[in-house]
C-alpha positions as CSV (number, residue, x, y, z in Angstrom):
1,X,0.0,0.0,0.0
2,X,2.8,2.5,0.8
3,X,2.9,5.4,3.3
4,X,0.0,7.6,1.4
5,X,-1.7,4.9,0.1
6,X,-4.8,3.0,2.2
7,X,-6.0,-0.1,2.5
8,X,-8.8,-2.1,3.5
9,X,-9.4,-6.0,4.1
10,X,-12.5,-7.7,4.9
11,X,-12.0,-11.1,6.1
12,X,-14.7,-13.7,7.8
13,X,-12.3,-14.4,10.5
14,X,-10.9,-10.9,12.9
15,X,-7.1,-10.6,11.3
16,X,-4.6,-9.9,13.9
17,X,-3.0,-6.9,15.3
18,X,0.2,-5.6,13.6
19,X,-1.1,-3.7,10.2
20,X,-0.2,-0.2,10.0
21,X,-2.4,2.8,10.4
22,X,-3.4,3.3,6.7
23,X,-4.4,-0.6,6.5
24,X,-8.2,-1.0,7.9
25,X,-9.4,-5.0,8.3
26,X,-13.2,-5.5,8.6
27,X,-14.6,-8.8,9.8
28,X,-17.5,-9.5,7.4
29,X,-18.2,-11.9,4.2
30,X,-16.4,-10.2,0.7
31,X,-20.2,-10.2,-0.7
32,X,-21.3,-7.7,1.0
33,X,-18.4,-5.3,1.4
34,X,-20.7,-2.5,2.6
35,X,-22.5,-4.9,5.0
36,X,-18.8,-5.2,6.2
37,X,-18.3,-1.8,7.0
38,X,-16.6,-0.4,4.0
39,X,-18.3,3.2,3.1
40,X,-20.8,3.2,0.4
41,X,-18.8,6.1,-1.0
42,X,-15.4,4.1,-1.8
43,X,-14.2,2.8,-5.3
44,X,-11.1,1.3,-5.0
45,X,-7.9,0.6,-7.5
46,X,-6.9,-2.7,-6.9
47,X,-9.4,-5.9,-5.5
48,X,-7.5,-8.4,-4.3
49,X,-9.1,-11.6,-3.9
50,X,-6.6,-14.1,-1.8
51,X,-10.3,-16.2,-1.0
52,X,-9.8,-19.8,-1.0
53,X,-12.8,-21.7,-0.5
54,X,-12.1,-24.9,1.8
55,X,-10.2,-27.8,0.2
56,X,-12.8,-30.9,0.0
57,X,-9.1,-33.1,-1.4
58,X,-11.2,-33.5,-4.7
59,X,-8.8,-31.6,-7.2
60,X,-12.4,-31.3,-9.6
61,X,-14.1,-30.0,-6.9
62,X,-12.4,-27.4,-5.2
63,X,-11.1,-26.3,-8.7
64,X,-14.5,-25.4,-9.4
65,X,-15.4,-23.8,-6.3
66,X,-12.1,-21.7,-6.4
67,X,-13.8,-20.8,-10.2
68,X,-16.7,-19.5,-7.6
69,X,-14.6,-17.6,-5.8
70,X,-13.5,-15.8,-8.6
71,X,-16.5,-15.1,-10.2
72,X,-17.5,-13.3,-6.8
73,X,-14.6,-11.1,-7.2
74,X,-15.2,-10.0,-10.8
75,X,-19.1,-9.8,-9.7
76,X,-17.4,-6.6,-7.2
77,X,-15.7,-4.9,-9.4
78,X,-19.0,-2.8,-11.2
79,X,-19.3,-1.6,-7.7
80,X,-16.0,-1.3,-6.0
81,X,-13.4,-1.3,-8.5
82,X,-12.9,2.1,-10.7
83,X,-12.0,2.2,-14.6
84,X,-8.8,1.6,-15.5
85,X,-7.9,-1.0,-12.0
86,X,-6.8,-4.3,-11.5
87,X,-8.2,-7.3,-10.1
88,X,-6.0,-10.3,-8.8
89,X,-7.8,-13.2,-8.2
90,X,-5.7,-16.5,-6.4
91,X,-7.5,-19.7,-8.3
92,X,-6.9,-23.5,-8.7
93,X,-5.9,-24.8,-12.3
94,X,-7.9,-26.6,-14.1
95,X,-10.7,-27.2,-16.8
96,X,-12.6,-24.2,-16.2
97,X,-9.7,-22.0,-16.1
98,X,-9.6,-20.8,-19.8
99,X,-13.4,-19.8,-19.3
100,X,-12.7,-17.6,-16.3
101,X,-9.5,-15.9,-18.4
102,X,-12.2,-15.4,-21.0
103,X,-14.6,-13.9,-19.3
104,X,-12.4,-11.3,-16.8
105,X,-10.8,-10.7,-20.8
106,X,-14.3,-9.1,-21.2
107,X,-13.7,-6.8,-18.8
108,X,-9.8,-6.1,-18.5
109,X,-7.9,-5.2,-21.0
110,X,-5.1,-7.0,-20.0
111,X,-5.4,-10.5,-18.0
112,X,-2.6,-13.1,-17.2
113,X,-2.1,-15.7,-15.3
114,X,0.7,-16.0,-12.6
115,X,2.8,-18.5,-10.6
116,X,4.9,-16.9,-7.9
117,X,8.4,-18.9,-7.9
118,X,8.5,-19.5,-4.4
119,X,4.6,-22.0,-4.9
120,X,5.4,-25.5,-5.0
121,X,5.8,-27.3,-8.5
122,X,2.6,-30.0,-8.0
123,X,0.3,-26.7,-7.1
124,X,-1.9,-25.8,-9.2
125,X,-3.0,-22.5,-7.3
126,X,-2.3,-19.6,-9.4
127,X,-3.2,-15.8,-9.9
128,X,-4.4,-13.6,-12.2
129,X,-3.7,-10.2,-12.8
130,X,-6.3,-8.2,-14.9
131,X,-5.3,-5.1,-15.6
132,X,-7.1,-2.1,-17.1
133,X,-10.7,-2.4,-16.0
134,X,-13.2,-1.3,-18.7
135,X,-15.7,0.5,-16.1
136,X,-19.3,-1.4,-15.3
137,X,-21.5,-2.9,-17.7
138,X,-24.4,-0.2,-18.9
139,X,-26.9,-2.2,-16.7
140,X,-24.8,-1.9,-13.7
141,X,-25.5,-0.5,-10.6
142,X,-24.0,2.8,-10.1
143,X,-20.9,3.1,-8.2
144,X,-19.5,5.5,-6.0
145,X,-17.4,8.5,-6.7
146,X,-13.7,7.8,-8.3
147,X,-10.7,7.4,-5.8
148,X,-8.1,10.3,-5.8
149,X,-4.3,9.0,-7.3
150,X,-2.8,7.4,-10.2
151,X,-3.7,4.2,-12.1
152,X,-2.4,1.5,-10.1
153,X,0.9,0.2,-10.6
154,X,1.4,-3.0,-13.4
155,X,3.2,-5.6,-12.9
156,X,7.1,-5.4,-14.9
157,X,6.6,-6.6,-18.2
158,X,3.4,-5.7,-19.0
């Protein structure tokens, strides 16, 4: 986040002490953000989803519900995210996985998928980084006024 910059987590469990004053951690459910305590008023410049649903040990299964996951995160974005942000979404690999690059390709200009170097070689839990949000759909709801700042900052070798 940086010295100027804010941020603000909502988790389902309380997150513990130790984040600095310009970090704010709600305890609430990510599908109701305001519900959560987050202002009605914000639009933010980055969503970052690091939701994992549960592992059940099926690799089919919680593939698909990580795809659930990040449908829920793009789902936000008409309402919290501004034009021109970036989404990162953590997901499990599989079959579905060239559907959900498709679909946040609909509304990012830029998506790609990423493996950190320090994840294990048999994981299959990825990110990806969407970059350049187009704005909401034209049946969206409306959302809040735009955030002060610059665009956010893209990843080297974009």
């Amino acid at each position: 986040v940086g010295a100027s910059g804010r941020g603000w987590g909502i988790d389902l469990k309380a997150v513990g002490s130790g984040l600095p004053d310009n970090v704010i951690s709600l305890e609430g459910n990510a599908e109701d953000p305001e519900g959560a305590g987050v202002p009605a008023s914000m639009v933010f410049d980055v969503v970052l989803s690091d939701m994992m649903p549960s592992t059940t040990g099926s690799r089919d299964t919680d593939h698909f519900r990580s795809i659930s996951v990040c449908e829920l995160a793009m789902d936000i974005c008409p309402r919290w995210l501004r034009p021109g942000g970036t989404l990162v979404m953590k997901v499990l690999e599989g079959s579905a996985m060239q559907q959900l690059l498709a679909d946040a390709r609909k509304q990012f200009q830029k998506v790609k998928p990423f493996k950190p170097d320090a994840s294990r070689k048999e994981s299959t839990e990825i990110f990806v980084i969407a970059h350049g949000y187009r704005g909401p759909a034209a049946d969206a709801p409306p959302a809040g006024p735009p955030t002060a700042g610059g665009p956010p900052c893209v990843p080297e070798g974009w």
